[in-house]
Every structure is written in structure tokens, then in C-alpha cells.
C-alpha positions as CSV (number, residue, x, y, z in Angstrom):
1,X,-11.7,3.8,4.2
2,X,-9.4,0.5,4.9
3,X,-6.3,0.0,6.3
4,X,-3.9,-1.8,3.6
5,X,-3.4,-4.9,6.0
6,X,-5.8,-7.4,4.4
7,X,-4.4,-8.0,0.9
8,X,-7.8,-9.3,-0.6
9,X,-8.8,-5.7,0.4
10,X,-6.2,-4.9,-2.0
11,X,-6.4,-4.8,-5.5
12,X,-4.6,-3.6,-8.8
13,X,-6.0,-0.2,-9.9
14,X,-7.0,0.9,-6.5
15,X,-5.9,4.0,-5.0
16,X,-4.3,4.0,-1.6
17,X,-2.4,6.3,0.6
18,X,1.5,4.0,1.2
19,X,4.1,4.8,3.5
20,X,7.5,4.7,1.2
21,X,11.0,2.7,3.0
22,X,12.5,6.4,3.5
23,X,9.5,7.9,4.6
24,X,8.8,5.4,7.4
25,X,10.3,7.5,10.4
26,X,8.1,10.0,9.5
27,X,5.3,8.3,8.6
28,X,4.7,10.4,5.1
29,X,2.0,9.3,3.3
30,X,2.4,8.9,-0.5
31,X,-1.2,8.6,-2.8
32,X,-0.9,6.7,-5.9
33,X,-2.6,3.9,-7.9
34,X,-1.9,0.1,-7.0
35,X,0.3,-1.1,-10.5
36,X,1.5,-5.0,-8.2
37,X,0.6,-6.5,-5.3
38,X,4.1,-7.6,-3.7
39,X,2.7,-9.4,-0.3
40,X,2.2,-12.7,-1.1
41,X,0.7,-13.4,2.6
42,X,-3.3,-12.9,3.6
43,X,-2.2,-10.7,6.2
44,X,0.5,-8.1,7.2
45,X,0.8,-6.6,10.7
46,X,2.1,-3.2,8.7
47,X,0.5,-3.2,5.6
48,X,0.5,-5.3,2.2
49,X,3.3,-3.9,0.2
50,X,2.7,-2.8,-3.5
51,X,4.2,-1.0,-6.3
52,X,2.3,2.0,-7.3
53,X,1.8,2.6,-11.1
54,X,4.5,5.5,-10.6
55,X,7.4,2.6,-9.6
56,X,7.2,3.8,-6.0
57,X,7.5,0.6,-3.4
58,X,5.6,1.0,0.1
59,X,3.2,-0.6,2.4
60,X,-0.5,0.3,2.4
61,X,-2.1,2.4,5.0
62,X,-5.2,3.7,3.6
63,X,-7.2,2.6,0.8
64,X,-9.2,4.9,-0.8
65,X,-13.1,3.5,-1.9
């Protein structure tokens, strides 16, 4: 597995593990299936943001091969 950090390493359809906004002081994980790519930089120090296919907005922490 990856960490979400690269964003060519992400890709739409993938499934990854993100950590949603509210969920960041705790550091839940949320699984879904990458719908956007919302990062527009190569790199991100906490992990490319994306919007899963569900809606849900978060940054990448593991992606799932």
C-alpha cells in the first residue's frame, strides 16, 4: 500500500482509506472509492485531498492496490 501524498499515485476509481475534516483529531479512517482529485499540487505534506464517490471530502492516507 501507498500513502495518499503523491497525487500521480492517485487516481479516479481507486480505493483509499481518507481521513475526513471532523475526523482529523482522531485520525478515523474512512474507505471509499476516489470520484475527484481536488489537490491540484504534485505533492502534499498530508495527503492529496479527494472526493470519494459517496460525496465525502478528505485527504488520502492509504491507497489500497
Amino acid at each position: 500500500m501507498k500513502d495518499g501524498r503523491n497525487r500521480a499515485d492517485v487516481r479516479p476509481g481507486a480505493k483509499v482509506a481518507i481521513v475526513l475534516k471532523a475526523d482529523q483529531g482522531t485520525g478515523r479512517l474512512t474507505e471509499g472509492i476516489v470520484r475527484d482529485l481536488l489537490t491540484n499540487s504534485v505533492t502534499h505534506p498530508h495527503g492529496i485531498k479527494v472526493r470519494l464517490e459517496t460525496g465525502e471530502v478528505g485527504r488520502v492516507k492509504l491507497i489500497h492496490e
